[in-house]
C-alpha positions in Angstrom: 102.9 -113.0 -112.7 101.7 -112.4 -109.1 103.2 -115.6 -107.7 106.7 -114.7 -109.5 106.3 -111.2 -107.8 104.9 -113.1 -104.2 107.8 -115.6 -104.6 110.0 -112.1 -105.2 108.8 -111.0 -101.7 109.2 -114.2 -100.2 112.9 -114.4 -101.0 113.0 -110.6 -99.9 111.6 -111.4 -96.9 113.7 -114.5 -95.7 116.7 -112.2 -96.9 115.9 -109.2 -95.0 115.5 -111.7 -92.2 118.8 -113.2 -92.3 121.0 -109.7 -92.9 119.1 -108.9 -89.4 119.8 -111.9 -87.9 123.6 -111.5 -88.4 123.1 -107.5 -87.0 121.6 -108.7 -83.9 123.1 -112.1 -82.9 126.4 -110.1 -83.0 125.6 -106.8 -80.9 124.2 -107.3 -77.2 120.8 -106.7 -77.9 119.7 -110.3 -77.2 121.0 -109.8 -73.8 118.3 -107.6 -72.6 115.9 -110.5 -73.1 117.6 -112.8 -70.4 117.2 -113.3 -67.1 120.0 -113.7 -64.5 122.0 -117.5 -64.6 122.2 -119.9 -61.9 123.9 -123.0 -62.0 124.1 -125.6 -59.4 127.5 -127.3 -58.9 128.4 -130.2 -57.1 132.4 -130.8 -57.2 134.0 -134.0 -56.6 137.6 -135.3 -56.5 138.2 -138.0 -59.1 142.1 -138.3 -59.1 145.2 -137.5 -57.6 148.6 -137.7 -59.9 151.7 -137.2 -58.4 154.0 -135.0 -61.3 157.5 -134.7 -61.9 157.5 -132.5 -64.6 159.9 -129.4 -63.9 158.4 -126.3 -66.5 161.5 -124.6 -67.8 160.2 -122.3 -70.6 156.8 -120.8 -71.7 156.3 -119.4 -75.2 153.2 -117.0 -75.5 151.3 -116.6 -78.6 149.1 -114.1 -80.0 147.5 -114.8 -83.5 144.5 -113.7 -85.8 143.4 -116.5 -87.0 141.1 -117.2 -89.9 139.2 -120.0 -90.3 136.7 -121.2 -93.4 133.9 -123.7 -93.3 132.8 -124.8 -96.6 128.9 -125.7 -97.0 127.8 -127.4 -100.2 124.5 -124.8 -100.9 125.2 -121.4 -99.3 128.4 -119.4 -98.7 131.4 -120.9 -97.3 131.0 -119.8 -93.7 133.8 -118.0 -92.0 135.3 -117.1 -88.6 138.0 -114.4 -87.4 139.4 -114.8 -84.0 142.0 -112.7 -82.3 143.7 -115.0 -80.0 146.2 -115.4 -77.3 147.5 -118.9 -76.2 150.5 -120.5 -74.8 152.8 -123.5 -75.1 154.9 -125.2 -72.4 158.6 -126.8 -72.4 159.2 -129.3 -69.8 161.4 -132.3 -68.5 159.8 -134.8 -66.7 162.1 -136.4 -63.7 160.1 -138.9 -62.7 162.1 -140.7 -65.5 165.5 -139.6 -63.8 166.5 -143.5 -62.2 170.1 -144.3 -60.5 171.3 -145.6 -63.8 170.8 -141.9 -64.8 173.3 -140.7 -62.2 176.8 -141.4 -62.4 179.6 -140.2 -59.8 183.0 -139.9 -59.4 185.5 -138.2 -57.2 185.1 -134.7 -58.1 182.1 -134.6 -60.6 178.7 -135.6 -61.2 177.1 -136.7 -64.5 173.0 -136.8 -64.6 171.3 -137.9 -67.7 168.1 -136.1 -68.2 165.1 -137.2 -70.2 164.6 -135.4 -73.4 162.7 -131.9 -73.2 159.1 -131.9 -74.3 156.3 -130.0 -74.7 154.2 -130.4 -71.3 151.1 -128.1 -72.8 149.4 -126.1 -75.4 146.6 -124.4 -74.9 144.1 -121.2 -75.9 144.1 -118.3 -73.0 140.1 -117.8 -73.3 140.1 -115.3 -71.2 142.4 -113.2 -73.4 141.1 -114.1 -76.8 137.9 -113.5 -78.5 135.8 -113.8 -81.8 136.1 -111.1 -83.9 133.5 -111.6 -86.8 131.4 -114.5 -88.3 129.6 -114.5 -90.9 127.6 -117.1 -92.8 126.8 -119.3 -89.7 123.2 -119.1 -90.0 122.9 -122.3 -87.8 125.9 -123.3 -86.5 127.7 -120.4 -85.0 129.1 -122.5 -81.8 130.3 -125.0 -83.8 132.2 -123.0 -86.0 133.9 -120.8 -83.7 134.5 -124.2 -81.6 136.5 -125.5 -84.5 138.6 -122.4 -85.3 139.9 -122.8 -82.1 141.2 -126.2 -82.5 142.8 -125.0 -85.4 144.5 -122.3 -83.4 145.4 -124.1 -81.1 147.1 -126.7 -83.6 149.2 -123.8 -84.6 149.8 -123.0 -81.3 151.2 -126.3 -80.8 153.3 -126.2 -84.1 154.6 -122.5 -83.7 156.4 -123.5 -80.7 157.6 -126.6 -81.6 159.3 -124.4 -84.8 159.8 -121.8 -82.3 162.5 -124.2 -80.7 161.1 -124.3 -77.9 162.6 -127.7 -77.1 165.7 -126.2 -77.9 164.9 -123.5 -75.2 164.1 -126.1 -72.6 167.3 -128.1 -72.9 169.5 -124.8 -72.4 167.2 -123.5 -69.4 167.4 -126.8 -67.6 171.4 -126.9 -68.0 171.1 -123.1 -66.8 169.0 -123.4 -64.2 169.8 -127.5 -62.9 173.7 -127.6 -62.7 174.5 -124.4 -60.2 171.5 -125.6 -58.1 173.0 -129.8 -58.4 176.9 -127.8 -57.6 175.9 -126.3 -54.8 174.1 -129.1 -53.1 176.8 -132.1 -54.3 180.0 -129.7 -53.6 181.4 -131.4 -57.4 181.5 -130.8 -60.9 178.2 -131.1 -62.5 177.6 -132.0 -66.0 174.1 -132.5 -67.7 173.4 -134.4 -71.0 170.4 -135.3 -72.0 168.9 -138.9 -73.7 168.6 -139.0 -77.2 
């Protein structure tokens, strides 16, 4: 009998232990324990690119997303994050060659790559975790991959957002009165297939 009941206060114990745990690590009283960060840095240049992408539309998001981890022995561990991302529509013109241009008298025909999605990406700055819970170890990693999943759906929200669509009518928008007033002609703007 008094090993069931020490083994009772043992379980007690390590439960108490964890439910405080989970108060603290979320609330900033762990901070008071640190001392100031410092960092050395040392920066150096590893590659110049030379782009030709011309950005024509950015979609912004903002989501609460919900992500579940499932462990094998204790609860499924869970994340909430509130988060704000953005997605990119672009036509790169660095594919634009001479066969892609075709003149005549009065008019001007250029034949533009197809739009695409230049970048997706998770605005950190503006997004944040809202709860956890269940991440007794492996906090980081969690939160780590519930933002790959939002930023998956970031990725496909836009692309069924249409924002391909979006960049093919900005670029005829914004391309053919700036390619009229410089060529003095008719321009016209299709795009490959």
């Amino acid at each position: 009998m008094k090993t069931i009941l020490r083994l009772f206060v043992f379980v007690l114990l390590v439960a108490g232990l964890i439910a405080v745990w989970e108060q603290i690590r979320g609330s900033s009283a762990l901070s008071r324990f640190r001392r100031g960060d410092q960092a050395t840095q040392s920066i150096v240049l590893k590659e110049v690119t030379a782009l030709g992408k011309l950005e024509l539309v950015r979609y912004t998001f903002k989501d609460i997303i919900e992500y579940e981890q499932p462990n094998t022995f204790l609860p499924n561990a869970n994340a909430v994050l509130i988060v704000e991302g953005e997605a990119v529509g672009c036509i790169d013109l660095s594919r634009v060659g001479p066969s892609d241009i075709l003149t005549s008298e009065d008019s001007v025909t250029i034949r533009l790559p197809k739009p695409e999605l230049c970048g997706w990406k998770i605005n950190h700055d503006r997004s944040r975790v809202y709860d956890t819970r269940f991440s007794f170890l492996d906090q980081s990693q969690l939160v780590s991959d519930a933002y790959r999943k939002a930023e998956r759906q970031i990725r496909q929200s836009a692309l069924d957002g249409g924002i391909l669509t979006q960049t093919r009518e900005n670029a005829d928008r914004m391309l053919r009165p700036l390619l009229t007033q410089l060529s003095g002609r008719s321009v016209g703007i299709t795009f490959h297939d």
